[in-house]
TITI-404372 format. One line per field, with one value per residue (C-alpha): residue in one letter; x negated, y, z negated. Coordinates in Angstrom, 1 decimal, m for minus. Example, Ala and Ser with C-alpha at 12.3 -4.5 7.8 and 13.67 -1.06 7.14 Angstrom:
% residues 2
r: A  S .
u: m12.3  m13.7 .
v: m4.5  m1.1 .
w: m7.8  m7.1 .
This chain:
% residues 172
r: X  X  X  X  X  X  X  X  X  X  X  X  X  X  X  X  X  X  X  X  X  X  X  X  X  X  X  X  X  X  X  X  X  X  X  X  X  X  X  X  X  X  X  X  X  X  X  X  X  X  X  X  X  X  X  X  X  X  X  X  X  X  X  X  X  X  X  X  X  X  X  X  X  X  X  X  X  X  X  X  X  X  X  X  X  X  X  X  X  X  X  X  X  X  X  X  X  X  X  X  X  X  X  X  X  X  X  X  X  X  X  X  X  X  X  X  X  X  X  X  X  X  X  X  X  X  X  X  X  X  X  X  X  X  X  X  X  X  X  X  X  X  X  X  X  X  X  X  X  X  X  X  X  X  X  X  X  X  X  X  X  X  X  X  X  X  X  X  X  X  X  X .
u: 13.4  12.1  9.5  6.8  7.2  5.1  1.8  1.4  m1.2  m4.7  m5.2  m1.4  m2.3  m5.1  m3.5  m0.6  m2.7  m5.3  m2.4  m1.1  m3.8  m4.4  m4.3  m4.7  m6.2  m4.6  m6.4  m4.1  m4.3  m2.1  m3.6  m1.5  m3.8  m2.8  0.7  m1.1  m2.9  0.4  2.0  m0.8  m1.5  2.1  2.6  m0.4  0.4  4.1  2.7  0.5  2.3  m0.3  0.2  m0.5  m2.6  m2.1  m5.1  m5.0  m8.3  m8.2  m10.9  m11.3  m14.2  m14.0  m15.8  m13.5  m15.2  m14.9  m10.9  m10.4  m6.4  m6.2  m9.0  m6.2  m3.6  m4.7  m5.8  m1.8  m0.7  m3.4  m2.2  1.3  1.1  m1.0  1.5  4.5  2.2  1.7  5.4  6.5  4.1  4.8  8.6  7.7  5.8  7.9  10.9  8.8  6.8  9.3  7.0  6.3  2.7  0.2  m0.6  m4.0  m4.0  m7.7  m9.6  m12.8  m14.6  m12.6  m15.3  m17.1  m13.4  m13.2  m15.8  m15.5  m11.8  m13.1  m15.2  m12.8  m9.9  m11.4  m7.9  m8.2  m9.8  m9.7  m9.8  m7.3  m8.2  m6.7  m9.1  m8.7  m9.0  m11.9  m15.4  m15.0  m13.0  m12.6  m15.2  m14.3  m14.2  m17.9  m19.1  m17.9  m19.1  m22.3  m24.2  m23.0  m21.5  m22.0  m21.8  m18.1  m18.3  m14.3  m14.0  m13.0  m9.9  m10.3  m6.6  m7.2  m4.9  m3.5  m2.0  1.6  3.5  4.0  0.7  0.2  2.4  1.2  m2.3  m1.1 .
v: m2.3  m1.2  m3.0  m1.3  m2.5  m5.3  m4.3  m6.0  m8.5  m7.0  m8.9  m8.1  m4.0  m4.6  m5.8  m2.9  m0.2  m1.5  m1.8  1.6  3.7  1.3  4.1  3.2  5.9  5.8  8.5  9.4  9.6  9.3  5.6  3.1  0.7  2.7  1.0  m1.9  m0.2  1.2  m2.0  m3.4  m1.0  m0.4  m4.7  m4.6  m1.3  m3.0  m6.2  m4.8  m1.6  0.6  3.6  5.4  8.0  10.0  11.8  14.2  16.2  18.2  20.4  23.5  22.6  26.0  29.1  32.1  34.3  37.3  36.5  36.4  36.8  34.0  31.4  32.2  31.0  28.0  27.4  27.9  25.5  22.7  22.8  22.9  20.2  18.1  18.1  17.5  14.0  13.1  13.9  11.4  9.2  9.6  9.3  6.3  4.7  5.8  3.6  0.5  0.7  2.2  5.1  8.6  8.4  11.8  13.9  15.5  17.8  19.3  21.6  19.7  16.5  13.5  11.5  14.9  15.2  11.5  11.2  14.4  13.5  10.0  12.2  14.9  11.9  9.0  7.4  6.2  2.7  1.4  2.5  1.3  1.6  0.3  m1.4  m0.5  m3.7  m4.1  m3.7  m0.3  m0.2  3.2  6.3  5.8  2.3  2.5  5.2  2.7  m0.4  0.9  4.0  5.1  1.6  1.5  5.5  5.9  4.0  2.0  m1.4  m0.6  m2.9  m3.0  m4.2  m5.4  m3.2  m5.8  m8.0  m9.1  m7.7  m11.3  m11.4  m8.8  m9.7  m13.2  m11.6  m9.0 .
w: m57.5  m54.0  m52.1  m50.0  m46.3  m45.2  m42.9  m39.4  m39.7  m39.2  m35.8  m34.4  m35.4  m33.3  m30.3  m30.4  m30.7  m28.2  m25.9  m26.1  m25.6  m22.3  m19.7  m15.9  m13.4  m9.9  m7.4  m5.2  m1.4  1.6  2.8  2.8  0.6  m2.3  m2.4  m3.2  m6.4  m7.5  m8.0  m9.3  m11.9  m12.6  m12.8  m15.5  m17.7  m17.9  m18.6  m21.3  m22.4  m20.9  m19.3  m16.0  m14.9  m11.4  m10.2  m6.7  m6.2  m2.9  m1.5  0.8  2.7  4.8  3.5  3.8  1.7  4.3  4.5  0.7  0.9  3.8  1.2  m1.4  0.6  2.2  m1.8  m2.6  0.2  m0.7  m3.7  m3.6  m0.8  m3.4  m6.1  m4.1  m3.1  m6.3  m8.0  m5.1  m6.1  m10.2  m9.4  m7.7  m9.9  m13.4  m12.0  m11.4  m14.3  m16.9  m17.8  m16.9  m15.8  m16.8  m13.5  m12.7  m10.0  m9.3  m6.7  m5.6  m4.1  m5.2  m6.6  m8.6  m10.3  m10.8  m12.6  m14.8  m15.4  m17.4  m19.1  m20.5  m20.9  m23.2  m23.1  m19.9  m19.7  m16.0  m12.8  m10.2  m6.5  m3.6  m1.0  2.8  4.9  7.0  6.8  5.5  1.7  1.5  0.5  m3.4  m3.4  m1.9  m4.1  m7.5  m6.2  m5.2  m5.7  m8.8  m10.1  m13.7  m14.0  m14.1  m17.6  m17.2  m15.5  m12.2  m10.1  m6.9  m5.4  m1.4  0.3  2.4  m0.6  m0.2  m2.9  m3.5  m4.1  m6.5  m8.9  m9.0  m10.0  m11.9 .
């Protein structure tokens, strides 16, 4: 006589599956306060068993719609400069968090894409960004701790970019 497997209690189901579908967003820049949101993000989605999520939006601000062929290749370059970025970055951050994180690459403004990015992914449930010190935090870090806080609809970390590593691990 065969038994039927045991079921995880309700409240330990609960707390796996919340756990895996914990996605954090990185956005993905060339400052250096972003080193500080990688480790933070990578400490918690370890700590957790959460996952990462790379996002890289560049933009052609120039109009070349007279030059088509030249608009197409500065398009080509911006991007394939923006993925070699971010496949640094994912490399990076697979070895110290354990995982291969998901990689969005997009043409436009990096807040538009932001935003629309949580919208299309409902996986994703926080926002990581790294804090430039100073009086001024950064652009995005502005834009989601002021005008349009409470519109990006995730909690949104904000890691100070001058942390020691030290640090950051002790919060995370």
């Amino acid at each position: 006589m065969t038994t039927a497997p045991q079921a995880l209690p309700k409240e330990e189901t609960t707390r796996v599956g919340r756990e895996e579908s914990r996605v954090f967003l990185l956005v993905v820049d060339q400052t250096e306060e972003l080193g500080a949101a990688i480790r933070y993000a990578c400490n918690r989605a370890r700590r957790t068993g959460g996952r990462l999520a790379l996002l890289y939006a560049y933009d052609l601000e120039m109009d070349f719609q007279h030059f088509a062929s030249v608009g197409r290749l500065m398009e080509r370059e911006a991007r394939a400069e923006a993925e070699a970025i971010i496949k640094r970055h994912a490399l990076d951050i697979t070895r110290e968090s354990g995982r291969v994180p998901e990689i969005f690459v997009r043409k436009g403004k990096c807040r538009d894409e932001l935003f629309k990015l949580v919208k299309e992914h409902p996986g994703i449930s926080i926002l990581v960004l790294g804090a430039a010190p100073g009086a001024k935090p950064g652009p995005l870090v502005e834009a989601v701790t002021g005008k349009y806080a409470g519109k990006i609809g995730i909690p949104v970390t904000v890691v100070p970019g001058d942390l020691t590593p030290t640090e950051i691990d002790r919060l995370a």
